[in-house]
PQR file of N, CA, C, O and H, with PARSE charges and radii, in Angstrom:
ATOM      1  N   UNK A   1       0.667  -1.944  -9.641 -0.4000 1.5000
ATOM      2  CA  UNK A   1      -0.515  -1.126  -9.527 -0.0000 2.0000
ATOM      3  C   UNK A   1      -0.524  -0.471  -8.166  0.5500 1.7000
ATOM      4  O   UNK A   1      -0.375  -1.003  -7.066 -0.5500 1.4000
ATOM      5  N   UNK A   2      -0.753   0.935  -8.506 -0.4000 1.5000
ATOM      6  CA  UNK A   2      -0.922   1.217  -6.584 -0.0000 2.0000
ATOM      7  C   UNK A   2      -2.207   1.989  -6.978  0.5500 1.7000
ATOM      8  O   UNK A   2      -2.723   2.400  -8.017 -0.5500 1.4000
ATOM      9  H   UNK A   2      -0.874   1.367  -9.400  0.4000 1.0000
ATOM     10  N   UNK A   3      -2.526   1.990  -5.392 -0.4000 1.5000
ATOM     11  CA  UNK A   3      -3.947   2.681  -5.160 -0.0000 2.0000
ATOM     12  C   UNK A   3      -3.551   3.577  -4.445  0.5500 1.7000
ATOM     13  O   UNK A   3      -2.552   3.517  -3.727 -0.5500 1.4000
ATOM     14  H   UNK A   3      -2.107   1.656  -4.547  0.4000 1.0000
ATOM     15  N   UNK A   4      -4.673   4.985  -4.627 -0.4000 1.5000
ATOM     16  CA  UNK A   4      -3.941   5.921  -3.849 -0.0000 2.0000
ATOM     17  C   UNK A   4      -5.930   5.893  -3.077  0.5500 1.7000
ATOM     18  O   UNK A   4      -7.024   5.773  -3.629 -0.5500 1.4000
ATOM     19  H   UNK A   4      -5.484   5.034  -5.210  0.4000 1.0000
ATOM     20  N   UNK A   5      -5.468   6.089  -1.499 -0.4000 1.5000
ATOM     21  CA  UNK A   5      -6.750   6.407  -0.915 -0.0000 2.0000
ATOM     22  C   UNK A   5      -6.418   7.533  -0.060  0.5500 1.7000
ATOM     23  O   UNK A   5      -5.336   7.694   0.504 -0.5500 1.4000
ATOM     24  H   UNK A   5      -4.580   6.186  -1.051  0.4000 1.0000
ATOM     25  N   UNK A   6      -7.802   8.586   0.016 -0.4000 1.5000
ATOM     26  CA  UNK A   6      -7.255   9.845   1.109 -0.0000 2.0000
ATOM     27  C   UNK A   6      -7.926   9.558   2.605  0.5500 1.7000
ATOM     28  O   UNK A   6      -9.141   9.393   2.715 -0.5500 1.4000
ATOM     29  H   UNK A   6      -8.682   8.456  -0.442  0.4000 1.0000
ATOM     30  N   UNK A   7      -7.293   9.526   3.408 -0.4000 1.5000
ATOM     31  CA  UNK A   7      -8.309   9.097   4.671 -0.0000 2.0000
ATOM     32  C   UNK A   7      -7.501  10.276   5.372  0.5500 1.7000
ATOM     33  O   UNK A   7      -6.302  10.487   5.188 -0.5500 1.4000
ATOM     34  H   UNK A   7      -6.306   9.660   3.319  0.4000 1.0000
ATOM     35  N   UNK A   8      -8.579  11.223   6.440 -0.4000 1.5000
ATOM     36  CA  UNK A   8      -7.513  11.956   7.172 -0.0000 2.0000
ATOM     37  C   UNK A   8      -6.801  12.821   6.910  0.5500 1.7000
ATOM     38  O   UNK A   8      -5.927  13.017   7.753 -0.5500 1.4000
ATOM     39  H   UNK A   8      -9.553  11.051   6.589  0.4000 1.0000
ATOM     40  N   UNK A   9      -6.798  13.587   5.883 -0.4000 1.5000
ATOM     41  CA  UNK A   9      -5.676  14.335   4.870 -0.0000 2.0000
ATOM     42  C   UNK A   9      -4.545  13.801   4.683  0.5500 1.7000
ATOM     43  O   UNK A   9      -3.682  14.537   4.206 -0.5500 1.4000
ATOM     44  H   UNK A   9      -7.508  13.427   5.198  0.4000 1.0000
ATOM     45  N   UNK A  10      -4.190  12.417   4.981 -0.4000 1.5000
ATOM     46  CA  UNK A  10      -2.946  11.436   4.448 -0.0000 2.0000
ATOM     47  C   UNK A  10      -3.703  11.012   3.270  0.5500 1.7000
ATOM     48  O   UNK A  10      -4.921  10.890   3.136 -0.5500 1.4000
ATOM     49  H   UNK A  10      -4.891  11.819   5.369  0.4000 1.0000
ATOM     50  N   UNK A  11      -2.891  10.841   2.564 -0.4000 1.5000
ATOM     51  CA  UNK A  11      -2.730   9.915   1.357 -0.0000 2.0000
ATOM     52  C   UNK A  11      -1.936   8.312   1.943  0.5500 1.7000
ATOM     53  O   UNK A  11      -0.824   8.199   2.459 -0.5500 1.4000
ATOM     54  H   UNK A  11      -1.902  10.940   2.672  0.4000 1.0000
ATOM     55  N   UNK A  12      -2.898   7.267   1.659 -0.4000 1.5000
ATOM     56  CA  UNK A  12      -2.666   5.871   2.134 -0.0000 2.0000
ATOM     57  C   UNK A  12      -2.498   5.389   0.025  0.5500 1.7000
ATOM     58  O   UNK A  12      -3.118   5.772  -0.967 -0.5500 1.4000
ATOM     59  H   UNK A  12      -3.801   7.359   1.240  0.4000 1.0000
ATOM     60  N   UNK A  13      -1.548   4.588   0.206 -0.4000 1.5000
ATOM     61  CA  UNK A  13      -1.092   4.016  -1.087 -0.0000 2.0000
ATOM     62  C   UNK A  13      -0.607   2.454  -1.044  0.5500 1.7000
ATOM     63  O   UNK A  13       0.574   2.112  -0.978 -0.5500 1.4000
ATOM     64  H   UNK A  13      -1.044   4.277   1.012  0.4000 1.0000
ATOM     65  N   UNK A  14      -1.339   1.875  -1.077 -0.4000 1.5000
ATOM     66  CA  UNK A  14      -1.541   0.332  -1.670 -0.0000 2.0000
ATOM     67  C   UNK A  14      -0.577   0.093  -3.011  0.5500 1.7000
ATOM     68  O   UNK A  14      -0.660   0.622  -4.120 -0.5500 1.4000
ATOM     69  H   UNK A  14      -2.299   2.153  -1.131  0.4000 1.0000
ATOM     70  N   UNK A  15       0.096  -0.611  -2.652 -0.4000 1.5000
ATOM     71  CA  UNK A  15       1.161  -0.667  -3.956 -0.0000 2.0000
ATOM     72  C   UNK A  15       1.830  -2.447  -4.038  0.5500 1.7000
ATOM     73  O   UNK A  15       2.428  -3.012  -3.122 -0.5500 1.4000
ATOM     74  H   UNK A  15       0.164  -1.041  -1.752  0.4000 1.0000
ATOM     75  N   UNK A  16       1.511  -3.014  -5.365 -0.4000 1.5000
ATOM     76  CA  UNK A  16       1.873  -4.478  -5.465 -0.0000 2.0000
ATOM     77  C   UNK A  16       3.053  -4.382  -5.406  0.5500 1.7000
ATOM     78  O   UNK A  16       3.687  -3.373  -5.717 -0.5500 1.4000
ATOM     79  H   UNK A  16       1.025  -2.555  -6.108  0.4000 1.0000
ATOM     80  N   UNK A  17       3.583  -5.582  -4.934 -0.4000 1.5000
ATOM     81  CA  UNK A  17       5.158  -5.992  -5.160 -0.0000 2.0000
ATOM     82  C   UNK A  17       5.815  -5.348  -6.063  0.5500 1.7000
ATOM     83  O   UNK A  17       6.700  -4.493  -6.042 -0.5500 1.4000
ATOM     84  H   UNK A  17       3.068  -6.401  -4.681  0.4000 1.0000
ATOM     85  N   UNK A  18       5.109  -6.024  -7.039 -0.4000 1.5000
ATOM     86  CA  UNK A  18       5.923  -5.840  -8.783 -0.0000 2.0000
ATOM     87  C   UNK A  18       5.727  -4.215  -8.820  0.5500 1.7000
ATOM     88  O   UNK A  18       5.641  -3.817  -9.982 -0.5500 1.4000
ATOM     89  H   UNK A  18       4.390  -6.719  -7.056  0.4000 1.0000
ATOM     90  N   UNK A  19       5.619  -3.001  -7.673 -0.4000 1.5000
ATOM     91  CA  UNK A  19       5.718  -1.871  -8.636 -0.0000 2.0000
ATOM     92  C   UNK A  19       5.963  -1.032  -7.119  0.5500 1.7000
ATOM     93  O   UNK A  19       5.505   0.110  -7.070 -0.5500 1.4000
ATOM     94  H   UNK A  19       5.688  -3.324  -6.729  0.4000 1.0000
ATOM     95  N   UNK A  20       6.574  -1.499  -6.061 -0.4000 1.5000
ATOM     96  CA  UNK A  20       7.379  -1.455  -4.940 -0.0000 2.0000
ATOM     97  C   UNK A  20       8.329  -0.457  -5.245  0.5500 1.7000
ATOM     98  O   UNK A  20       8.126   0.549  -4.565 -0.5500 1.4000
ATOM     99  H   UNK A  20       6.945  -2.427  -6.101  0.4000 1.0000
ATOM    100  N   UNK A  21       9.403  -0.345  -6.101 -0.4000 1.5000
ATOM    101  CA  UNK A  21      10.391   0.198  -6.213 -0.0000 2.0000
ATOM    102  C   UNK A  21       9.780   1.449  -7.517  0.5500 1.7000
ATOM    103  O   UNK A  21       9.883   2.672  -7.617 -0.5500 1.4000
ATOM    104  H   UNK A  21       9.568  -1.162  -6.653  0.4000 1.0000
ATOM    105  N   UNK A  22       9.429   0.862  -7.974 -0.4000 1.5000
ATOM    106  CA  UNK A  22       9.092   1.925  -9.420 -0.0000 2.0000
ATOM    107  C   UNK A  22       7.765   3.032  -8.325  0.5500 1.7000
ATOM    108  O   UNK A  22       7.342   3.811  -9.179 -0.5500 1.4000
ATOM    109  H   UNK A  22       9.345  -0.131  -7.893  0.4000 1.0000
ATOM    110  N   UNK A  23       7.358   3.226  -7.580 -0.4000 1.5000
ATOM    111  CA  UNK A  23       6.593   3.767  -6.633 -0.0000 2.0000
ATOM    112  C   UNK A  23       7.265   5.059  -5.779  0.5500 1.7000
ATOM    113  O   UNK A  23       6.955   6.249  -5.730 -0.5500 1.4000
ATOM    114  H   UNK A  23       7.702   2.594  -6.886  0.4000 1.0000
ATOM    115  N   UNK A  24       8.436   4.195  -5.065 -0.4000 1.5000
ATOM    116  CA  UNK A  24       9.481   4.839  -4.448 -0.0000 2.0000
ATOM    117  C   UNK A  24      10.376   5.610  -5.424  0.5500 1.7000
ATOM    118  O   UNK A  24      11.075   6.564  -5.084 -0.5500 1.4000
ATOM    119  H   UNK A  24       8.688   3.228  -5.105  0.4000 1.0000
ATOM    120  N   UNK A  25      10.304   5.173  -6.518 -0.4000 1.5000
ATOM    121  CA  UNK A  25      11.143   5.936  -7.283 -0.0000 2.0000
ATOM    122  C   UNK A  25      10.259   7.610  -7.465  0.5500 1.7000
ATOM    123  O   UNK A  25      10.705   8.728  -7.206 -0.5500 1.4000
ATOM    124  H   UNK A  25       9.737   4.397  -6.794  0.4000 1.0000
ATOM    125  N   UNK A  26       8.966   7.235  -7.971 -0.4000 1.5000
ATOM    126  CA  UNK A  26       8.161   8.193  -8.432 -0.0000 2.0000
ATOM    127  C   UNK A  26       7.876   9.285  -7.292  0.5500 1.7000
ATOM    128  O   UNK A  26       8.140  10.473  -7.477 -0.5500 1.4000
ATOM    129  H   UNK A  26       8.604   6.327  -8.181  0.4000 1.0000
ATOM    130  N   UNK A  27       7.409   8.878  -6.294 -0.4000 1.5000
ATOM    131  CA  UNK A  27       7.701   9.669  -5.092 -0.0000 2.0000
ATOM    132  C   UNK A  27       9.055  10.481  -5.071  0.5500 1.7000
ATOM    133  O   UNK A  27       9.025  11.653  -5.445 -0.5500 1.4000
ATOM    134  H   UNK A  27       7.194   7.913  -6.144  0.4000 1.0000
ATOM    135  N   UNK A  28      10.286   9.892  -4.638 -0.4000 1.5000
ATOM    136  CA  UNK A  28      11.283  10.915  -5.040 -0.0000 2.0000
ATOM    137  C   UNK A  28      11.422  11.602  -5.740  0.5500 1.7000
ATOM    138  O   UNK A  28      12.032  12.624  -5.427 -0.5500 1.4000
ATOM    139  H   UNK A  28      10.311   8.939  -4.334  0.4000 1.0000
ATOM    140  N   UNK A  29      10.897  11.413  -7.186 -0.4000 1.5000
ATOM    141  CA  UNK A  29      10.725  12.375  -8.110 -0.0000 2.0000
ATOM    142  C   UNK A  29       9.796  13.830  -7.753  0.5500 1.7000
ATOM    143  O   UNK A  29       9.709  14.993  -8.146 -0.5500 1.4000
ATOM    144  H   UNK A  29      10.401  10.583  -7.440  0.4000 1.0000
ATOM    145  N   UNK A  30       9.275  13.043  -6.887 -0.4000 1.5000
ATOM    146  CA  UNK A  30       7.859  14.154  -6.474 -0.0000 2.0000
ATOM    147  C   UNK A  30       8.235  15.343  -5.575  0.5500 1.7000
ATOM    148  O   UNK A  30       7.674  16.435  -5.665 -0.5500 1.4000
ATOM    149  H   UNK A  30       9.346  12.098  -6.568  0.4000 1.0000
ATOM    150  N   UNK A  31       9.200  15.070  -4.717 -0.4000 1.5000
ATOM    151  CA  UNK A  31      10.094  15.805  -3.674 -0.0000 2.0000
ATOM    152  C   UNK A  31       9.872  15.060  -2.228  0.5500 1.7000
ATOM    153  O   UNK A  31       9.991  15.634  -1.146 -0.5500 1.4000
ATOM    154  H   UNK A  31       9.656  14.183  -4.644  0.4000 1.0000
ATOM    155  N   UNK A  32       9.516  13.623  -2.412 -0.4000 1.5000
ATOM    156  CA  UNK A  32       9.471  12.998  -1.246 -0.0000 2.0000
ATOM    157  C   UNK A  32      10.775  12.587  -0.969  0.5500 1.7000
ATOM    158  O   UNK A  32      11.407  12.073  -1.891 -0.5500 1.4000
ATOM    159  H   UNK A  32       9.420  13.157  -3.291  0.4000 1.0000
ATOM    160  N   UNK A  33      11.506  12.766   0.560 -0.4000 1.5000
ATOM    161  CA  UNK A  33      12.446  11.850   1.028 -0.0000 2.0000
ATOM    162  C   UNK A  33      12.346  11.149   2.209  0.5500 1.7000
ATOM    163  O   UNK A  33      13.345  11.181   2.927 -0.5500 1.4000
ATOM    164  H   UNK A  33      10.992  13.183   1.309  0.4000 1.0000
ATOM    165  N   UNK A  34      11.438  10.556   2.570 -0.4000 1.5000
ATOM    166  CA  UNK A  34      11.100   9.509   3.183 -0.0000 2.0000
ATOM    167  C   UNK A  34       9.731   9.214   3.592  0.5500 1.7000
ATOM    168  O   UNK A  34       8.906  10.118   3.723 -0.5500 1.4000
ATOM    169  H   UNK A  34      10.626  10.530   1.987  0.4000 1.0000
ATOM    170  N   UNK A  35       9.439   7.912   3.810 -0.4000 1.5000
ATOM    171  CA  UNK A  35       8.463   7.454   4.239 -0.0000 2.0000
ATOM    172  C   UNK A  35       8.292   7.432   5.481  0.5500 1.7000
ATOM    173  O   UNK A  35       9.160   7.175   6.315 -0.5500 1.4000
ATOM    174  H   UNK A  35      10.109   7.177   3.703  0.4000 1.0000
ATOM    175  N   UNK A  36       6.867   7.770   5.738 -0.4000 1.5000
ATOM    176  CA  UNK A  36       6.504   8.179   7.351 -0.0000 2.0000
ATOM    177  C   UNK A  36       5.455   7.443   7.939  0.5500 1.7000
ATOM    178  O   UNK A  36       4.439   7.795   7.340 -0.5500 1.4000
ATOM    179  H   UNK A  36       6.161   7.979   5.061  0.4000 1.0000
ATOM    180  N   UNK A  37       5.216   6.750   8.651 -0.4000 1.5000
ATOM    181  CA  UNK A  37       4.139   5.638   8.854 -0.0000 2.0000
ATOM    182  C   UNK A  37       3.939   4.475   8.260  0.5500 1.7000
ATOM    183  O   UNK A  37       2.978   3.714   8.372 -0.5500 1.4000
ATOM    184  H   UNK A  37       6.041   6.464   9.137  0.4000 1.0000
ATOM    185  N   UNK A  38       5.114   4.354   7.477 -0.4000 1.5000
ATOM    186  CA  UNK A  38       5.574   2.819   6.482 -0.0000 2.0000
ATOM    187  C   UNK A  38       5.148   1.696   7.234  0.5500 1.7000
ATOM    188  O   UNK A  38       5.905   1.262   8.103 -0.5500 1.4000
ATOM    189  H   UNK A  38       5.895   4.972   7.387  0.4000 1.0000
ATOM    190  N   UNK A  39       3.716   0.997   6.971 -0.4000 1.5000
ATOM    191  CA  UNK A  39       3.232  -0.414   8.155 -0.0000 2.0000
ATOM    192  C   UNK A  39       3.042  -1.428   6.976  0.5500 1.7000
ATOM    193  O   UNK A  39       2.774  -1.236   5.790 -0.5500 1.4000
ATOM    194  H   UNK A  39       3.101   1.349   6.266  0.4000 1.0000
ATOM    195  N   UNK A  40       3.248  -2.464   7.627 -0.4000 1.5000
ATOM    196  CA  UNK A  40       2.347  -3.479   6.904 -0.0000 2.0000
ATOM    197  C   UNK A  40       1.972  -4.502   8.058  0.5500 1.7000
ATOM    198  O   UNK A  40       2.398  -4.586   9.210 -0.5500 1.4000
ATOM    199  H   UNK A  40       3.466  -2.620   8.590  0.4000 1.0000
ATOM    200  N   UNK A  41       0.951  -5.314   7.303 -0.4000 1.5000
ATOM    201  CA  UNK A  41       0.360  -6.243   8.520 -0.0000 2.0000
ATOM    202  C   UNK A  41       0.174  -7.557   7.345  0.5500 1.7000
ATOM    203  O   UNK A  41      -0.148  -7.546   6.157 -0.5500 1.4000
ATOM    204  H   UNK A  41       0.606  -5.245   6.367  0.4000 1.0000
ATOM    205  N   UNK A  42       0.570  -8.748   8.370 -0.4000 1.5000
ATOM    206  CA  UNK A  42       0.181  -9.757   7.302 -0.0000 2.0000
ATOM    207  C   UNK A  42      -0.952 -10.493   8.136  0.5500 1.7000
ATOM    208  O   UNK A  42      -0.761 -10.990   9.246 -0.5500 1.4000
ATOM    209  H   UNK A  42       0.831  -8.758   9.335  0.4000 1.0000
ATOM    210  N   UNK A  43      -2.281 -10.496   7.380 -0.4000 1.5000
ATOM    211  CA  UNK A  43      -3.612 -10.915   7.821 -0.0000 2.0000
ATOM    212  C   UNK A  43      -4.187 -11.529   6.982  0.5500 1.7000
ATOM    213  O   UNK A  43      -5.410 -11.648   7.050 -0.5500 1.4000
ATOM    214  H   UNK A  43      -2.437 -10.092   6.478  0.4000 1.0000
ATOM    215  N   UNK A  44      -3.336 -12.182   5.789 -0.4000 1.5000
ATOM    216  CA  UNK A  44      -3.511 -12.960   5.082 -0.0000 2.0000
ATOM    217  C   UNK A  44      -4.524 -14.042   5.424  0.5500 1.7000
ATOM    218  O   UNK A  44      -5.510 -14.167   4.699 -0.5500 1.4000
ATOM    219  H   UNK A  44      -2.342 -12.086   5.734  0.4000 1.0000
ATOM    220  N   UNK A  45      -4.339 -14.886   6.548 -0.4000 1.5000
ATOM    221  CA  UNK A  45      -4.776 -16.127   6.919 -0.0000 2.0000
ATOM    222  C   UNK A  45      -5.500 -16.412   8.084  0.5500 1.7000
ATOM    223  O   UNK A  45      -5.764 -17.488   8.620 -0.5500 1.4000
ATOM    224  H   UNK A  45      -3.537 -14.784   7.137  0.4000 1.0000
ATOM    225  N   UNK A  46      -5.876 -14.826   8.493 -0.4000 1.5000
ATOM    226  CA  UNK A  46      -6.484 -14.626   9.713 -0.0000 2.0000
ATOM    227  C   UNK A  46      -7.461 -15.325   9.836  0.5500 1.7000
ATOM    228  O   UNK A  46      -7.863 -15.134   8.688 -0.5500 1.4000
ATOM    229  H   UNK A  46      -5.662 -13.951   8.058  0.4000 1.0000
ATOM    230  N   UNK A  47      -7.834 -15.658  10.049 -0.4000 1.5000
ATOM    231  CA  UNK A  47      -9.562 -16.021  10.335 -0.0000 2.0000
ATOM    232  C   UNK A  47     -10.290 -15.023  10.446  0.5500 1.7000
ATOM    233  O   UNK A  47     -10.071 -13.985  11.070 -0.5500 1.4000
ATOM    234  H   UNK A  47      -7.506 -15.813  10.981  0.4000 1.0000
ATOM    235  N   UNK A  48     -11.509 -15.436   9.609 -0.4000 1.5000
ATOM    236  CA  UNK A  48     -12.469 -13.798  10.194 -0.0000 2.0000
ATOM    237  C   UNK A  48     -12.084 -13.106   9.666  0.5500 1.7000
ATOM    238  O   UNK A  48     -12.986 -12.270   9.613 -0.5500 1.4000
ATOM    239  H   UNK A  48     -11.687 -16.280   9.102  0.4000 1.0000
ATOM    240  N   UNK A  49     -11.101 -12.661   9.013 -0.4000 1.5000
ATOM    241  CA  UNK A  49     -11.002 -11.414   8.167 -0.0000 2.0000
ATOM    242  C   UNK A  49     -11.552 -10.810   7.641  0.5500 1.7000
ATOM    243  O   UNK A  49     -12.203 -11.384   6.768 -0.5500 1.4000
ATOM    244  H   UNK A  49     -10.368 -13.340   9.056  0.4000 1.0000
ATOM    245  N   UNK A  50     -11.723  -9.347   7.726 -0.4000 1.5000
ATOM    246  CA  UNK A  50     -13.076  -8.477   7.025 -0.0000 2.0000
ATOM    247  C   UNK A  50     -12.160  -7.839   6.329  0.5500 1.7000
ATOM    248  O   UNK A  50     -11.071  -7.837   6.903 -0.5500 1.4000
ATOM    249  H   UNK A  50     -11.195  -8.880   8.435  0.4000 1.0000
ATOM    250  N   UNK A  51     -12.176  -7.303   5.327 -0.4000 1.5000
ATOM    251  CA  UNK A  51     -11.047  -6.154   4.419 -0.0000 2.0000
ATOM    252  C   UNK A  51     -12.301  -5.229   3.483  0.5500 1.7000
ATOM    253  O   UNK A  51     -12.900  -5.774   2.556 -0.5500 1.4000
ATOM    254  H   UNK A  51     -13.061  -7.304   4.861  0.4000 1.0000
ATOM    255  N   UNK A  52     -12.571  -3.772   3.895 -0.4000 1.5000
ATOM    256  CA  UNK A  52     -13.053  -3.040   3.836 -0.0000 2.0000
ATOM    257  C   UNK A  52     -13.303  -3.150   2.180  0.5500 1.7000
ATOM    258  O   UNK A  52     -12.393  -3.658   1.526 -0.5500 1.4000
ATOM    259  H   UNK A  52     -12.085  -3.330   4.648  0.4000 1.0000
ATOM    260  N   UNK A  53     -14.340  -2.755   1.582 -0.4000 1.5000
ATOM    261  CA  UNK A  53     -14.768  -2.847   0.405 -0.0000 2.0000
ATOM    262  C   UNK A  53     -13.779  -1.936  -0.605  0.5500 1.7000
ATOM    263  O   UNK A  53     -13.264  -2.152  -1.702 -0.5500 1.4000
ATOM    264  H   UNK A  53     -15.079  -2.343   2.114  0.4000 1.0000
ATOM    265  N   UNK A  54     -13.782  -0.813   0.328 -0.4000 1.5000
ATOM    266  CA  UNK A  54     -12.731   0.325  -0.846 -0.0000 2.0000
ATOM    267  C   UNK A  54     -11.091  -0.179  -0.890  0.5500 1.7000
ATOM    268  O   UNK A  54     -10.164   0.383  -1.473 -0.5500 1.4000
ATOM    269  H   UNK A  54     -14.200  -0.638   1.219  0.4000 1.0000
ATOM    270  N   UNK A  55     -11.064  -1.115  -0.279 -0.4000 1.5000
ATOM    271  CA  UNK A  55      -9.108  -1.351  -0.317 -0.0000 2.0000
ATOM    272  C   UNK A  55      -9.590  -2.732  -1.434  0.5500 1.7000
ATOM    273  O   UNK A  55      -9.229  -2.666  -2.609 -0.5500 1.4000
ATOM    274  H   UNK A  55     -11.817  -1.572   0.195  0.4000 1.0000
ATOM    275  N   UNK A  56     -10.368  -3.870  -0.974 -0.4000 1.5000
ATOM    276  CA  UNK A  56     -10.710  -4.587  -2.037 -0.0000 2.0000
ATOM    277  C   UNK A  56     -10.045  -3.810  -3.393  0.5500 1.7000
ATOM    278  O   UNK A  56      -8.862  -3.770  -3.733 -0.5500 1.4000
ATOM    279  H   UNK A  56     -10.661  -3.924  -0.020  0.4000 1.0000
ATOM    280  N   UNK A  57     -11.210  -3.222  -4.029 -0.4000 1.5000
ATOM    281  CA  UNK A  57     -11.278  -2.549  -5.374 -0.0000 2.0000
ATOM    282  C   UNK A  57     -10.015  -3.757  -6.307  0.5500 1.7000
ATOM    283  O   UNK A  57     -10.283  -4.946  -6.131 -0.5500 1.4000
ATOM    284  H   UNK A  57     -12.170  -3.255  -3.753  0.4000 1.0000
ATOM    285  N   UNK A  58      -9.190  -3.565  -6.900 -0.4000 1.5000
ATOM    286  CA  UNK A  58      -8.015  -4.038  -7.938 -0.0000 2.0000
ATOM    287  C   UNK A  58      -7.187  -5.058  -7.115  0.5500 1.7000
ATOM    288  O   UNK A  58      -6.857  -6.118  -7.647 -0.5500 1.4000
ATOM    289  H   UNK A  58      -8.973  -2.600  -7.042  0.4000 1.0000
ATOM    290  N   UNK A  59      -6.873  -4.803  -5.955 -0.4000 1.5000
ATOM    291  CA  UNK A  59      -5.449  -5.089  -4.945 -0.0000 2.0000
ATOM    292  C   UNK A  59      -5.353  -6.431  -5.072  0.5500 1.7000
ATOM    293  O   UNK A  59      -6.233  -7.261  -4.843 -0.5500 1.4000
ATOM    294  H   UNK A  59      -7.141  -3.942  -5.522  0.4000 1.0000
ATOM    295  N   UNK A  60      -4.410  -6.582  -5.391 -0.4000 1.5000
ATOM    296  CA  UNK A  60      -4.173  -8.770  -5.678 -0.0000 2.0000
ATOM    297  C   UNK A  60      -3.599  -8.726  -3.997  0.5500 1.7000
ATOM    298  O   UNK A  60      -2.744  -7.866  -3.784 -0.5500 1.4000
ATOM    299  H   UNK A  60      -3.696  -5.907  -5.577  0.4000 1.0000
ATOM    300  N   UNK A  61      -4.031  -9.617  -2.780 -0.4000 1.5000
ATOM    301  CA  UNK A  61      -3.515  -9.534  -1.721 -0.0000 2.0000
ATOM    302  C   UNK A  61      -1.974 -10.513  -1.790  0.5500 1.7000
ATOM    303  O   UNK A  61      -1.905 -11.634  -2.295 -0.5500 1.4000
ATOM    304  H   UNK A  61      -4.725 -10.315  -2.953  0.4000 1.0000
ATOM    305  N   UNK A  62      -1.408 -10.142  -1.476 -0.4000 1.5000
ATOM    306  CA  UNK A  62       0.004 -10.797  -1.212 -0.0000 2.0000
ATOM    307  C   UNK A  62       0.989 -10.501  -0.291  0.5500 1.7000
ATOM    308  O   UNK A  62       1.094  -9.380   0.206 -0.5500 1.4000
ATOM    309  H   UNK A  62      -1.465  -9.232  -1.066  0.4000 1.0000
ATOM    310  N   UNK A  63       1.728 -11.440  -0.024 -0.4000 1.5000
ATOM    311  CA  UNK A  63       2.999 -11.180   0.895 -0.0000 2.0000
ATOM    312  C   UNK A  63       3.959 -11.285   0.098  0.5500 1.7000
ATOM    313  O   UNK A  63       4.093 -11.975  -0.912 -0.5500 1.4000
ATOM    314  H   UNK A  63       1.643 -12.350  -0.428  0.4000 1.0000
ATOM    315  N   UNK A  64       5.102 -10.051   0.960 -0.4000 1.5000
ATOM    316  CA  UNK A  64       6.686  -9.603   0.354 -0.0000 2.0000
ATOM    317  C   UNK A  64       7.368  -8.937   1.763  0.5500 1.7000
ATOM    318  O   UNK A  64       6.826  -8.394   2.725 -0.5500 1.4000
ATOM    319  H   UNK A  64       4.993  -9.490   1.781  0.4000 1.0000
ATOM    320  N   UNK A  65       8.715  -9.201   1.478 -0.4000 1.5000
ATOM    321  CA  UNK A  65       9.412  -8.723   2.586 -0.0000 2.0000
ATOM    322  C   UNK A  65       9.894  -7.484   1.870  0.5500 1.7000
ATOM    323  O   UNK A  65       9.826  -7.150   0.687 -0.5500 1.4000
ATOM    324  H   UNK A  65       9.155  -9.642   0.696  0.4000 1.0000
ATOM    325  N   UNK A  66      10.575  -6.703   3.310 -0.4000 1.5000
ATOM    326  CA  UNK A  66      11.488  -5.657   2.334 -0.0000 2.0000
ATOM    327  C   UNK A  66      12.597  -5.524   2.999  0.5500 1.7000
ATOM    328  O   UNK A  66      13.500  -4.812   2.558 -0.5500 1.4000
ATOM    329  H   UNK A  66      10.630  -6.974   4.271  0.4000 1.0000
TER
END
């Protein structure tokens, strides 16, 4: 599942593990060739963690390497 959010005139895209590659694929299809600001943060276990209501929405939180 990915989420697409617009913040900024970027497009930010939330994307589960399981659809990681099938994502990247679709993008290339699109005329993308590379990713630009590619972050992740693992805050899984933070304490205190606040996670904004609109990223909530569907997103199963998890960790993956790449």
């Amino acid at each position: 599942m990915t989420q697409v959010s617009s913040r900024v005139a970027d497009d930010v895209r939330f994307v589960a593990k399981a659809d990681y590659l099938k994502t990247l694929a679709k993008l290339r299809e699109e005329g993308f060739e590379m990713c630009a600001d590619l972050t992740a943060v693992d805050y899984l276990t933070h304490p205190g963690r606040n996670i904004a209501a609109e990223v909530l929405g569907e997103i199963k939180l998890e960790r993956f390497e790449v």
